[in-house]
C-alpha positions as CSV (number, residue, x, y, z in Angstrom):
1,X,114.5,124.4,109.2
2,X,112.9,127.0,106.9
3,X,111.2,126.3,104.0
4,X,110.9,128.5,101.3
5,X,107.3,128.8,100.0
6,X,106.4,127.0,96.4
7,X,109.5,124.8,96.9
8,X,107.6,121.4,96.8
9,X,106.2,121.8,93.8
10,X,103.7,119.0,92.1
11,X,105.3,117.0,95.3
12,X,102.7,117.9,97.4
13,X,99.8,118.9,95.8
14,X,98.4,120.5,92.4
15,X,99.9,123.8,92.0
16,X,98.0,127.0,91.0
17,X,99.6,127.0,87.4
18,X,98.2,123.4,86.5
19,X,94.3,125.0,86.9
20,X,94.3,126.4,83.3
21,X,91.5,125.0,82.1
22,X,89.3,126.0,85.2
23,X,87.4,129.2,85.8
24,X,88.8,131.8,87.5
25,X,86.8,131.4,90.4
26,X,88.7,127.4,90.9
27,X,91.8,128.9,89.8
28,X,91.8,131.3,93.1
29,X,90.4,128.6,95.1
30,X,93.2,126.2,94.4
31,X,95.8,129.4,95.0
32,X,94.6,129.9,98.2
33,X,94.7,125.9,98.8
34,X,98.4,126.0,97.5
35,X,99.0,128.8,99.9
36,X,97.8,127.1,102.6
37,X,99.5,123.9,102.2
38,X,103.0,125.7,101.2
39,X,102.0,127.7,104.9
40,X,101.5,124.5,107.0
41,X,104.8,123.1,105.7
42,X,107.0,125.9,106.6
43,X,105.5,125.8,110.3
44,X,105.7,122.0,110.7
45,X,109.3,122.1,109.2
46,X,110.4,125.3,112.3
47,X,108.2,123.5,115.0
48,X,107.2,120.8,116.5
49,X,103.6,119.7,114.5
50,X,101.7,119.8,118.0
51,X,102.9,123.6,118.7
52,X,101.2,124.2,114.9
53,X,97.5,125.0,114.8
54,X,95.1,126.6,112.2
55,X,95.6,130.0,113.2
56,X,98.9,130.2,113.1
57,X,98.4,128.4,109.3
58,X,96.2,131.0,108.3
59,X,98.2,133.7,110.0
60,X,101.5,132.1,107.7
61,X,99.3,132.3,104.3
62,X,97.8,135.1,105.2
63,X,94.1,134.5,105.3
64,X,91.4,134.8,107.6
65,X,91.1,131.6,109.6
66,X,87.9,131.2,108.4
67,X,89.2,131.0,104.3
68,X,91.4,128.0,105.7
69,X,88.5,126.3,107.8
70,X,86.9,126.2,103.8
71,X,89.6,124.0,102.6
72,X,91.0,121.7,105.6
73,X,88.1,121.2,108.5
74,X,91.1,120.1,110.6
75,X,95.4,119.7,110.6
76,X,95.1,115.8,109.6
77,X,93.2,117.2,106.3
78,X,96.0,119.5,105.9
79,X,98.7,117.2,107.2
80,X,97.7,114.9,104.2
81,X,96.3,116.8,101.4
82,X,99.2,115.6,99.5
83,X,98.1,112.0,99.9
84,X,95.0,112.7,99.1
85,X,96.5,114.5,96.1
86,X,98.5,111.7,94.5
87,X,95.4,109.0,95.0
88,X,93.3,110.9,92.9
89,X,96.3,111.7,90.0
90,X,96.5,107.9,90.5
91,X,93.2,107.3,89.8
92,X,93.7,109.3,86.5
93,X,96.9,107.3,85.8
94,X,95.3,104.0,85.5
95,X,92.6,105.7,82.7
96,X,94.8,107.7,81.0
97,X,97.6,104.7,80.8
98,X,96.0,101.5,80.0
99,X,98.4,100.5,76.8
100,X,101.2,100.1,79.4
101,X,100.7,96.2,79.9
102,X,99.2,94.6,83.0
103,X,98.8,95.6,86.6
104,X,102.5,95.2,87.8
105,X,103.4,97.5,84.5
106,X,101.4,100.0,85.6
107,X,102.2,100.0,89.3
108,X,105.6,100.0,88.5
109,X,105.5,103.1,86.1
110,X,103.4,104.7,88.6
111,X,105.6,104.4,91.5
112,X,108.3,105.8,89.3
113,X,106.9,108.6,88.2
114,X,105.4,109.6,91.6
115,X,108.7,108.7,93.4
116,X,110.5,111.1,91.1
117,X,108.9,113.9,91.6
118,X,108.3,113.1,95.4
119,X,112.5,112.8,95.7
120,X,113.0,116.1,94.0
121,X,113.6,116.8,97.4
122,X,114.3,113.7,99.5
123,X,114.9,115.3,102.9
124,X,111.5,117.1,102.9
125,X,109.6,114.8,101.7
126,X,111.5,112.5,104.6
127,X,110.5,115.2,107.5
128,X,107.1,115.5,106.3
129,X,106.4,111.4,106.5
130,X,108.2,111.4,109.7
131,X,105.9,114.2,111.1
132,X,102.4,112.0,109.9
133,X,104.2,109.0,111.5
134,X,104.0,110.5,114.9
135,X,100.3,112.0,114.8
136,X,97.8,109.2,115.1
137,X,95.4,110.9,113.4
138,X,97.2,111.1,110.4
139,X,98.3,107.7,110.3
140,X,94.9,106.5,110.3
141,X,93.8,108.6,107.5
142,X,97.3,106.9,105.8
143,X,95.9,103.8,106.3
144,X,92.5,104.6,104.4
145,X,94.3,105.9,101.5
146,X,96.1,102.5,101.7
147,X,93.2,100.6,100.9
148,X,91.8,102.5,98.1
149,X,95.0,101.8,96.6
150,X,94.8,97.9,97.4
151,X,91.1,98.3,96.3
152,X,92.4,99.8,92.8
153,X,95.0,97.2,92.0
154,X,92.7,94.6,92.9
155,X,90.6,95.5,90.3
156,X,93.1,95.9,87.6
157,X,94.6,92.3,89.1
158,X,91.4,90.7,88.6
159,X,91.0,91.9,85.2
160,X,95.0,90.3,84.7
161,X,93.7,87.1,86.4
162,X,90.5,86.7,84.9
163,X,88.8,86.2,88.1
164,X,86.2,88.2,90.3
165,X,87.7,91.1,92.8
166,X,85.4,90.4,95.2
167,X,86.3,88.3,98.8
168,X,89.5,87.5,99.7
169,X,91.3,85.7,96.5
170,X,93.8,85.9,94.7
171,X,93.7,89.9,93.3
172,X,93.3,90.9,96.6
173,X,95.9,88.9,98.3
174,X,98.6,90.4,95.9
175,X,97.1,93.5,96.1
176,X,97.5,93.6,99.8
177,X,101.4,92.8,98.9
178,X,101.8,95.2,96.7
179,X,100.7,98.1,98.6
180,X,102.0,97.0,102.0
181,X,105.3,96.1,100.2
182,X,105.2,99.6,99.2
183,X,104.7,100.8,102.7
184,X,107.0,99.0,104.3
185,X,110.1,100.3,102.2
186,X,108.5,103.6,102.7
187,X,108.8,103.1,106.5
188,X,112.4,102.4,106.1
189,X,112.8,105.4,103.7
190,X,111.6,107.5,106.3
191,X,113.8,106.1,109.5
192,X,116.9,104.9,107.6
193,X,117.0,106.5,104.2
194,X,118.2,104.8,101.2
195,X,116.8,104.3,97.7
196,X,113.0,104.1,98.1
197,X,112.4,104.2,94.3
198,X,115.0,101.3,93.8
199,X,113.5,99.1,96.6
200,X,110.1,99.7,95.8
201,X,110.6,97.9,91.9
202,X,112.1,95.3,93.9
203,X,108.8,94.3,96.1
204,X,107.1,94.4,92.7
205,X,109.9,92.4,90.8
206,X,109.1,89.8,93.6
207,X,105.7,89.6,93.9
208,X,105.1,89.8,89.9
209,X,107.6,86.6,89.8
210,X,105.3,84.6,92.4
211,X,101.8,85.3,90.3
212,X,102.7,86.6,87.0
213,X,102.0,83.3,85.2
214,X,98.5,83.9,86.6
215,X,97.8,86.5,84.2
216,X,95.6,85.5,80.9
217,X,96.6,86.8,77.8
218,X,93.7,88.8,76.2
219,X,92.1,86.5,73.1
C-alpha cells in the first residue's frame, strides 16, 4: 500500500511547521527527521519491514545515508520515533495540565487527545503497530517506553494518594493497571480492530472505581 508523504501528520512525530520558535539550523534538522520518518513509512507500508534497510530509507528521503545514521543509529530508532515522540509531549502534558483534577483525569484527557489524533487514520496507525509487533527489537524498546509511562503515573498517583512512589505500593500497582490496561486494548486494536479510544476510558473507568476513594483531597 502506498503512502503518500506528510500524510501522518502530528501522528507520528513533530512536524517541520511546529519548530517555529527554534533556529533555523533545528528547524532543518527536524525537516530532514520528518523526511526521514515520512520515508521509512512509505517502505514499511509497500514491503515487508525486514526487506527495508537504511539505505533504501535514505535513498526514499533523499539523503546521504550518512544524514540518516545522524538521526536514527538503527531501524528500531526509526521504527519507534513516534513512541518516543508522544512520551515526551506526554511528559509536557502533565506540566502544562495540572488544573485538570487528579491522575485518572489526566490520563484520561491524555489518552483522548493522543488517540484522536493517532485515529486520524486508523488503518495506518493499525499496520504500523502490527509491523513493531513482529520485530523483537521494537517490542522491547515498546516495553521501555511502557514503564516510563507507569513511572510517570506513579508519581502523579502518589501525590493523589498521599503516599511515597517508591517500592511496590499502592501508586505503582495501579499504575502498572493503568498502562498495561492501556496495552492490552491496544493489542486488540491492532489484531481485531474496534474502538480503542472507547475501550481505553473503560480500563480507566474501572480501575479509578476500585482506588478512587484512595485519593486525599488537597487541605
Amino acid at each position: 500500500m502506498k503512502v503518500q508523504r506528510g500524510k501522518m501528520k502530528d501522528s507520528v512525530l513533530l512536524r517541520a511547521g511546529d519548530t517555529g520558535k527554534f533556529p533555523k539550523r533545528e528547524k532543518k534538522k527536524a525537516e530532514t527527521r520528518q523526511k526521514i520518518i515520512d520515508a521509512s513509512l512509505e517502505l514499511y507500508f509497500e514491503r515487508d519491514p525486514r526487506d527495508v534497510t537504511l539505505e533504501h530509507v535514505a535513498e526514499r528521503a533523499g539523503i546521504h545515508v550518512q544524514t540518516l545514521y545522524r538521526h536514527f543509529p538503527n531501524k528500531t530508532s526509526l521504527m519507534t520515533a513516534g513512541d518516543d515522540y508522544w512520551l515526551e509531549k506526554f511528559e509536557a502534558y502533565l506540566e502544562d495540565n495540572k488544573d485538570i483534577g487528579d491522575t485518572f483525569a489526566v490520563w484520561r484527557s491524555w489518552l483522548t487527545f493522543a488517540y484522536t489524533q493517532l485515529l486520524e487514520d486508523a488503518d495506518k496507525f493499525r499496520n504500523l503497530n502490527r509491523r513493531k509487533f513482529q520485530d523483537v527489537q521494537a517490542l522491547a524498546a515498546l516495553w521501555g517506553t511502557q514503564v516510563r509511562y507507569e513511572d510517570l503515573l506513579c508519581e502523579g498517583l502518589a501525590k493523589d494518594f498521599r503516599i511515597s512512589a517508591k517500592g511496590m505500593g499502592l501508586p505503582r500497582l495501579v499504575a502498572g493497571m493503568l498502562v498495561a490496561g492501556n496495552a492490552a486494548v491496544m493489542r486488540t486494536f491492532t489484531e481485531e480492530g474496534g474502538d480503542l479510544l472507547t475501550e481505553c476510558i473503560k480500563v480507566i473507568d474501572t480501575v479509578e472505581k476500585m482506588f478512587a476513594s484512595h485519593i486525599k483531597s488537597a487541605k
